[in-house]
N, C-alpha and C positions, 0 to 999 in steps of 0.2 A: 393433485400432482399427476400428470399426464406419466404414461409408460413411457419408460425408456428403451428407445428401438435405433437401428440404423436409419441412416437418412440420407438421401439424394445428395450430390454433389451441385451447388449451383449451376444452372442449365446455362448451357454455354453460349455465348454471344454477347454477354452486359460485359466482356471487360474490355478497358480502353486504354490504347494507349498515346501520348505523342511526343513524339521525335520532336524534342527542341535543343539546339545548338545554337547559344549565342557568341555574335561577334565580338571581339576586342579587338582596337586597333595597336594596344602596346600592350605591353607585359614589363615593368620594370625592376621587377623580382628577379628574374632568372633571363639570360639568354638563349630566346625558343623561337622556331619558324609559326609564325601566325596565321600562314596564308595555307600551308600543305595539311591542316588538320579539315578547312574549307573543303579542300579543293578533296580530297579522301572522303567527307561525309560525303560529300554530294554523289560521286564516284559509288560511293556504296546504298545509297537511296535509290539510281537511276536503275543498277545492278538489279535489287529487289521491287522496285516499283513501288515504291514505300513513301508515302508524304512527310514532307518536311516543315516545321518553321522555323524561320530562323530571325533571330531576333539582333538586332545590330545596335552597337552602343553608338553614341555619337562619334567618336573618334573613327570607327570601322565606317560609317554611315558617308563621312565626307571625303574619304578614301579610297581611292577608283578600284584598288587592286585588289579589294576582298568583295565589289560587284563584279568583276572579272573572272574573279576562283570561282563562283558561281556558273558562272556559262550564263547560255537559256535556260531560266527556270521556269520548271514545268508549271502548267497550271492548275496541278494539284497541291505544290508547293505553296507556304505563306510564309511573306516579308513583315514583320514588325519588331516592335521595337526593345531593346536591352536597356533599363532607366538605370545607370550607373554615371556618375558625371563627371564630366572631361576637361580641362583647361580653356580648348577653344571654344567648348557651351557656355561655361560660366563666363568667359571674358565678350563673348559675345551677345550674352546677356547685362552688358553692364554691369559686369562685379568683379571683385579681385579675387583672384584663383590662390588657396593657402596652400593647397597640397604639397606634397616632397616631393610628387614627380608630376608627369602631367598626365597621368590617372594614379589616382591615390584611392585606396579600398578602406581605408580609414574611416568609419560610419559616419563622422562631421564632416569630412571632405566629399568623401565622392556617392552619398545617399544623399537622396531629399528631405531625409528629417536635420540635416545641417545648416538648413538654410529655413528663413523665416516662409509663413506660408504663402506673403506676397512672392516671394523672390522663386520660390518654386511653379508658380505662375508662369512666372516670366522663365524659366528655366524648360517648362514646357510647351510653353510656345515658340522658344529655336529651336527645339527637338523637332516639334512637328511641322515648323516651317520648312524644317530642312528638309525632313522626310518627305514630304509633298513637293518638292522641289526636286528629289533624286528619282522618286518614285511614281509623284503625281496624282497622290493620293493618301490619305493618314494611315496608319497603321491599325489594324483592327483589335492587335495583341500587344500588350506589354507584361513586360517581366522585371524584378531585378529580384534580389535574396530579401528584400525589404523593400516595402512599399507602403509609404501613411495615406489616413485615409484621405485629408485635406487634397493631394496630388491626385488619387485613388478618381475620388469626385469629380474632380474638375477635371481630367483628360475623359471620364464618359460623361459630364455634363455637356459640354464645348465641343469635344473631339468625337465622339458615340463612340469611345472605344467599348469591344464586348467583350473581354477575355481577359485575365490576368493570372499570372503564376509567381510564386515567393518560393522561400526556400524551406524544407523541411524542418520539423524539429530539432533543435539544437540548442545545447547550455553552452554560449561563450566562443565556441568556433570561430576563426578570426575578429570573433570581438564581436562577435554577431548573436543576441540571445532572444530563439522565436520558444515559447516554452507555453502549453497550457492550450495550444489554439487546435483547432477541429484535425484533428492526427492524418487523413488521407484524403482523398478524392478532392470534392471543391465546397465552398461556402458563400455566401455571402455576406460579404462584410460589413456592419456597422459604419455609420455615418462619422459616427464618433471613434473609432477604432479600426484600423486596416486588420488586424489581427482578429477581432472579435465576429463572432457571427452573430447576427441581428437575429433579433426574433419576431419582428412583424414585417414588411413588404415596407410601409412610412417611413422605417425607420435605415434601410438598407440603402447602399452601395449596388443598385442589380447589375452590376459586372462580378459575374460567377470566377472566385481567384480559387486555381490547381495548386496544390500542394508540389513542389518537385523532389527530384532525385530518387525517390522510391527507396525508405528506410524499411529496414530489415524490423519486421512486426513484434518480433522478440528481445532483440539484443542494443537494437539501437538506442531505444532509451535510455535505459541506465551506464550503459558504454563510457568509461571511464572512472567509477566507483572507485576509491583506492578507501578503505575502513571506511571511515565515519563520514570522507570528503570527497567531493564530486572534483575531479582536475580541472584547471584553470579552463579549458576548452574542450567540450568531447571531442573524443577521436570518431570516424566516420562509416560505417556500416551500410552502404545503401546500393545502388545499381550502378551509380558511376562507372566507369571501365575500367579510372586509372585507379584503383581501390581494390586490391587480391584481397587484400585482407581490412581490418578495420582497427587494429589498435591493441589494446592489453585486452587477450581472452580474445579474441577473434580473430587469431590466422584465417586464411581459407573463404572468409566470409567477405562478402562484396561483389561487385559489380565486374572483375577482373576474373574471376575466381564462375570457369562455366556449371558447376555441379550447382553453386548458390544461386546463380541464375534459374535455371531452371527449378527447384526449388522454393525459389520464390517467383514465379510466375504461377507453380503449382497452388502457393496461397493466396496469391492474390486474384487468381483469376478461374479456379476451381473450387473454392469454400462460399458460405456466405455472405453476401457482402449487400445484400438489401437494395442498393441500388444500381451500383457498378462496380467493378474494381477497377483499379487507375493505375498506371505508373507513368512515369517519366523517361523516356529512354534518351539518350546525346550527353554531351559534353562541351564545357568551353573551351574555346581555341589557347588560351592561356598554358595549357599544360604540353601543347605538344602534341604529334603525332605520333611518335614512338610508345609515350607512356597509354595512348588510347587506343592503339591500333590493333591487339590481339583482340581485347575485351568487347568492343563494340562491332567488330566483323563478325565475331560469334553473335553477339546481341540481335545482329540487324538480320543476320540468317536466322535466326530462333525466331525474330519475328513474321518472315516472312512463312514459316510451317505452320506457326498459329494461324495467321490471316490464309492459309491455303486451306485450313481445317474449322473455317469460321468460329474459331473460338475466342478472337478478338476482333476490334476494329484499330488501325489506326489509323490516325485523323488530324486532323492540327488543331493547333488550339482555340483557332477561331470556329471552326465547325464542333466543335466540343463544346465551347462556350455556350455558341445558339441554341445548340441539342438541349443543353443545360436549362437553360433561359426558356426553352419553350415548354419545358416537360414540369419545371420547378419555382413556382411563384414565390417561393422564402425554403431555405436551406435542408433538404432532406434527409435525414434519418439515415447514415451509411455504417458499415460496419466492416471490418476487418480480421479473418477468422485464419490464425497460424495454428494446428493441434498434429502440427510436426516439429520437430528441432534439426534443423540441418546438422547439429554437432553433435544429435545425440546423445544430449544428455534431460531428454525427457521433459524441457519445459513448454508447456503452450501459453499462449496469447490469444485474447479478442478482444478488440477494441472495438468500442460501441459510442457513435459521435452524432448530437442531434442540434438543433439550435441553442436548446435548451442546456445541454452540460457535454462533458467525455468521458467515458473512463475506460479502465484496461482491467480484463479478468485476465489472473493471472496464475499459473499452476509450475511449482518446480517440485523437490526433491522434502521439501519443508512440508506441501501441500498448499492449501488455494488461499490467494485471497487478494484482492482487490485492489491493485499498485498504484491506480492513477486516479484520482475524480477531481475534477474543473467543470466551472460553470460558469455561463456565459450570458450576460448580462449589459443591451444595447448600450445601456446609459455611461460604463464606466470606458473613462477614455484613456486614448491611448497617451503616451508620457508624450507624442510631440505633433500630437494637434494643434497645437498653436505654438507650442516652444521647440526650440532647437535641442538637438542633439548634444553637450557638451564636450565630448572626449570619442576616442574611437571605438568605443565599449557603448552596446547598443542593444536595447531590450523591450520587447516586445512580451506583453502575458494576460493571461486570463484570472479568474479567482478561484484559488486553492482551495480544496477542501483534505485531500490527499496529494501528495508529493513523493513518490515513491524514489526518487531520486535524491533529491536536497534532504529528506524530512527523517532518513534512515539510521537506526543506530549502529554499533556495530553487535552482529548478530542477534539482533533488534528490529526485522522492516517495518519501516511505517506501512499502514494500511489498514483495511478491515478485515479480521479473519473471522470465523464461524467457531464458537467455543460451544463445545456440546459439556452439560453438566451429569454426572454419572449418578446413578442409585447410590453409590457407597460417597456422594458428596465431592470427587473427587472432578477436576477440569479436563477437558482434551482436547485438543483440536485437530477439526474435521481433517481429514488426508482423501485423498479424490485416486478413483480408479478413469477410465476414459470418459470424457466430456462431451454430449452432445450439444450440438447449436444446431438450432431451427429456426429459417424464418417467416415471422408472421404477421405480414404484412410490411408496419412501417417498425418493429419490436423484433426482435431477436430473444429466442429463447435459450438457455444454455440449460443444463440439464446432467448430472451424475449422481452415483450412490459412490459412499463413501466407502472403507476397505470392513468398516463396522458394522455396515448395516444404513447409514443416515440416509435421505435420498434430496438431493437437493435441488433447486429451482429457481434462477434466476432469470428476471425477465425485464429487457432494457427497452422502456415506452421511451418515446421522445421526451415526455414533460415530467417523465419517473421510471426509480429504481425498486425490483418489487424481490425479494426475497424470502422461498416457501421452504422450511427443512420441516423435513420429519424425522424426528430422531431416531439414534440406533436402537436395537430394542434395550439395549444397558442402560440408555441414557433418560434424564426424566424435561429435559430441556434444553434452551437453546441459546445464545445471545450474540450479538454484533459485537465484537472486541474492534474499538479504534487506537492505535498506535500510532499518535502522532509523533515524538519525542519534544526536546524543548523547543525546537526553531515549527514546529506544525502548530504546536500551541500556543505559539505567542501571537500567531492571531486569533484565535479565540478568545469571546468579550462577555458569552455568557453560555452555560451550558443549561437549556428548559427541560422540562419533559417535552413538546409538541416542535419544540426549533432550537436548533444551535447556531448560535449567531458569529459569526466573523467579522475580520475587517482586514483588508488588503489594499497598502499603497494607499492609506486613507480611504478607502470607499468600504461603506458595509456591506454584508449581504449574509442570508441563513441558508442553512436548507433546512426545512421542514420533514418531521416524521409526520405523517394522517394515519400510521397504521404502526402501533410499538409507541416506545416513547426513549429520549433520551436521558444517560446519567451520567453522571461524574463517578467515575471507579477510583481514579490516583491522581497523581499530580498531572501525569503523561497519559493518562489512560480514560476513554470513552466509549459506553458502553450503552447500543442499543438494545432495549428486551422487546423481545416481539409479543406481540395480542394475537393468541388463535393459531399461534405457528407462524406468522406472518410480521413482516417487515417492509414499508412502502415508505420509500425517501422520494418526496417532492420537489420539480426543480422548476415550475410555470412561471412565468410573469406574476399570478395571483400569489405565489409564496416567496414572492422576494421580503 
């Protein structure tokens, strides 16, 4: 167990960010000016001298007056492309357009997993016919909130596209469910899986896809909990502008709101984070210039004092990409380290994401324990690599191991906690004074003593999870309590000493203990005992 001491702030310069604003050419939800949200980003980039991309959907793309709102764009500015689909793409693709308007956000209508994967072929070759035709050149970046990998492929097989960006974590948000996949920065995505991160170079997608919107490391996840049930859609927590707040339990917090900015800039681009920290800063033209125009004026001056104080870069997505691409032969080791609470009420977060799995260390009021683990595994594929999307309801995921979200009871979390056993036989659990995280190397060490005396040590390798307590002087040992409740165990197919075996959406997969062993405690309850003080969950290719 190493000494627990103070520790450096990540040294400043790895955090990245990029300004991406995509077009739309209609909005049919609301009556909003489309072109004055253009014509103000650009107006506030030229302002700070601040690179831009911007990503055009088709509708905007064949539309003179949103390359107009533009001006001259500079050439440190990038044109690419928004993959959302429009009436005149699909009809000019040979198909019949179903939508209710003529862009429909509807995940069978206006995503590519609605359509078979020949026909997104052909969907992507008027995209980028056209684009070379307005532009005279293919786009080097695409984006939408969802992107398969079948499309993924074939625009960098065909096209060399280098860059791509999706949307953040969310359960259900307009119909939209990304859940389980590499939490920030960028991945590489599996062949078979737009979502998933590959884990050997054969097997990948080498178009490095960004995470966007920049979620709040604390609150966004679980954001919507009402008891025992997750709401039909989370509400929204992230850097957005038009977003003061984020829903039930989060006034104040969001991308609207300058204290949480700042704030979360201070986490994401001053703590640990192993290889960079990332956000996402802009907005789509959909909403309007009134609702983005206090939050993002602040945003884009806040970024301009970072970049005066070389404590970031910003960049666009295609120089992020390369940068990516050239430094990162398969998916890097990143991490993400909140051990502040903007609300003050004393919870931290680290999120630790490798090829290999994700999870979230996580500390409130209860004490510590381990909200999130997924594991990520080339072979299992996404629901519409070769099939269509059915309904507007659209879900993208990895394989659960914990679910801190779905899997919770009430006053119940799912998770792993740290159960210390007393001299007098009696159970506790651990309670955590302040947390250090250190990094080492491609591993993140986290590190606290408990209010008892415990001293505790976890350490997040790429291919494993390694857990060292020493107990209080009261206590005579130690164990892993897993809380799954009914819906965490109903996929679980066998409990070993050496593997615990699951099955998710029909595909199997274990995680192996090499170091402890697992048991069956209750109906709902899993319980690792450690060997020597020691706890090692294996997550390699060789322990699938």
């Amino acid at each position: 167990m190493s000494n627990l001491k103070p520790l450096p702030p990540t040294p400043v310069g790895r955090g990245i960010v990029n300004i991406i604003n995509f077009i739309r050419g209609q909005e049919p939800r609301c009556e909003v000016d489309l072109v004055a949200p253009v014509v103000n980003q650009m107006r506030l980039a030229r302002q700070h001298n601040l690179p831009v991309t911007w990503l055009f959907q088709y509708d905007a793309l064949i539309d003179r007056q949103f390359r107009d709102a533009l001006g001259e764009i500079p050439a440190t500015h990038e044109i690419g492309g928004w993959f959302e689909f429009v009436r005149p793409m699909v009809e000019k693709a040979g198909m019949e357009w179903r939508g209710r308007y003529d862009w429909d956000w509807h995940s069978h209508i206006g995503f590519s997993i609605g359509y078979t994967p020949a026909e997104r072929e052909r969907l992507v070759d008027v995209y980028m016919a056209e684009f070379k035709h307005v532009f005279g050149r293919y786009p080097r970046s695409v984006g939408s909130w969802m992107m398969d990998a079948h499309s993924l492929g074939y625009m960098a097989d065909r096209y060399r596209v280098s860059g791509s960006c999706i949307c953040k974590e969310q359960w259900g948000t307009d119909g939209y469910t990304l859940w389980g996949g590499y939490y920030g920065q960028a991945f590489y995505p599996s062949r078979k899986n737009a979502f998933m991160p590959a884990q050997d170079a054969a097997a990948q997608i080498s178009v490095p896809v960004f995470r966007m919107l920049g979620s709040d490391p604390i609150y966004q996840y679980d954001v919507g909990l009402i008891g025992n049930n997750a709401c039909e859609g989370q509400a929204v927590v992230t850097l957005e502008p038009v977003y003061p707040g984020g829903g039930q339990g989060a006034a104040n917090s969001g991308g609207g709101s300058p204290a949480w900015v700042r704030w979360f800039f201070d986490v994401t681009f001053r703590t640990p984070c192993l290889t960079f920290g990332y956000a996402q800063v802009g907005q789509e033209n959909s909403f309007g210039w009134p609702a983005m125009a206090t939050g993002l004026t602040d945003q884009m001056g806040l970024l301009a004092e970072w970049v005066a104080r070389g404590e970031l870069r910003v960049e666009t997505l295609e120089t992020s990409a390369r940068h990516y691409a050239k430094c990162y032969p398969v998916t890097p080791a990143s991490a993400i380290t909140a051990l502040t609470d903007f609300r003050g009420e004393g919870r931290k977060s680290v999120w630790y994401c490798s090829r290999f799995y994700r999870t979230n260390l996580f500390w409130d009021a209860a004490g510590f324990r381990v909200r999130d683990l997924y594991l990520f595994d080339e072979d299992y594929a996404e629901r519409y690599l070769t099939a269509t999307c059915p309904d507007h309801n659209a879900r993208y995921d990895t394989l659960p191991v914990i679910d801190g979200l779905h899997w919770c009871q009430q006053d119940r979390p799912a998770g792993f906690r740290i159960i210390e056993t007393l001299v007098n036989g009696e159970r506790r659990l651990l309670g955590h004074t302040e947390p250090v995280v250190e990094e080492q190397g491609d591993r993140l060490a986290v590190r606290w003593m408990d209010v008892h005396g415990a001293r505790v040590e976890i350490i997040c390798a790429p291919d494993q999870l390694t857990f060292h307590i020493q107990p209080a002087p009261d206590a005579i040992g130690w164990e892993l309590e897993l809380v799954l409740g009914p819906d965490g165990m109903a996929g679980v197919e066998a409990v070993e000493p050496a593997v615990l075996r699951r099955r998710h959406n029909h595909f199997p997969y274990r995680v192996a203990c090499t170091h402890g062993r697992w048991e069956q405690a209750t109906a709902e309850i899993i319980l690792v005992v450690p060997v020597a003080a020691q706890v090692v969950l294996a997550f390699g290719k060789s322990e699938r």
